[in-house]
N, C-alpha and C positions, 0 to 999 in steps of 0.2 A: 507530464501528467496534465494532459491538455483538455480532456475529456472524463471527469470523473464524475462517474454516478451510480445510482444505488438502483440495483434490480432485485424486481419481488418476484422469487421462482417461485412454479407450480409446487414446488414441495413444503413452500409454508416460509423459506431462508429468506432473509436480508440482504445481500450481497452488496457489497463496496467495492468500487473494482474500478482501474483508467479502463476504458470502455472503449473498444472499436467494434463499430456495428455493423451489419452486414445483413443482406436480405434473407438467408436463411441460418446462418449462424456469425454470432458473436463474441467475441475474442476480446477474453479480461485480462488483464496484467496488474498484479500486483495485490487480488484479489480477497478479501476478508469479510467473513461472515460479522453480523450484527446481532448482538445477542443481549436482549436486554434482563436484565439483574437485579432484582428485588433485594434488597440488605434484610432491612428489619419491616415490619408492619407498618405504614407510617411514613416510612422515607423516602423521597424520591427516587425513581428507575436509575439506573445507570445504565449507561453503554459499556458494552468490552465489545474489540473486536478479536477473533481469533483468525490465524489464515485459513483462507477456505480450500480444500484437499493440500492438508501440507506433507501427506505422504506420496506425492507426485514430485517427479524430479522437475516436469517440466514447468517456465517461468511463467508460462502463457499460456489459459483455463480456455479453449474454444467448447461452448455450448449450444445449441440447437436455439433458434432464436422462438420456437413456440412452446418453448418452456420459458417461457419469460411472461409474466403476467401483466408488470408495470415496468417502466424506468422514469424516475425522477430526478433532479438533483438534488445534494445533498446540502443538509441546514449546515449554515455557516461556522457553527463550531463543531463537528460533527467532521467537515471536509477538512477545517484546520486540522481536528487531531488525528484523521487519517494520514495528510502530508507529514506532519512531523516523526510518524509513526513509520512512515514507507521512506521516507527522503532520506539518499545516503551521505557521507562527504568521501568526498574526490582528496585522498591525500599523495602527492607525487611522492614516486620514492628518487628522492635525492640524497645524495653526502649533507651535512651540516658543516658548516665550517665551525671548527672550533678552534681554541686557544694552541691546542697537540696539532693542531695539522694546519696552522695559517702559512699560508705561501711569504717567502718571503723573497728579497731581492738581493742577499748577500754572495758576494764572488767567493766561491770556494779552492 
């Protein structure tokens, strides 16, 4: 995610997205709308993000680049809780050695 920023489409959306750009169209990966959230009268906005078309199978949003109004970057807590939000872990599938199955070097 080497390239993340926030694009303001013609239709009014937020978009957070790794962003590859392109002279007539734009290819987002990982892709979630910005929706900010009122609680009570009084309180500060909040962010939510949701994914943006998450009834597409595909992983990677390519859009028309003049339906893009702006692109910025994103304010610093804003991109953190995007990363933590998108970021996966890599768990290998290996055996564990355990106590039942340690090798041993007796002659049988």
């Amino acid at each position: 995610m080497a390239n993340v920023k926030v694009l303001r489409l013609q239709t009014g959306e937020d978009v957070i997205a790794d962003l590859i750009e392109g002279s007539k169209r734009h290819t987002l990966k990982k892709a979630f709308v910005i929706i900010p959230m009122q609680g009570k009268p009084g309180q500060p906005v909040q962010l939510m993000m949701t994914p943006y078309m998450p009834y597409s199978e595909d992983d990677d949003i390519v859009i028309d680049a003049s339906k893009v109004v702006t692109i910025v970057r994103p304010k610093k807590d804003i991109l953190t809780s995007y990363r933590t939000n998108t970021s996966t872990i890599f768990t290998p599938n290996k055996e564990l050695i355990t106590e039942t199955n340690i090798p041993t070097n007796k002659p049988k």
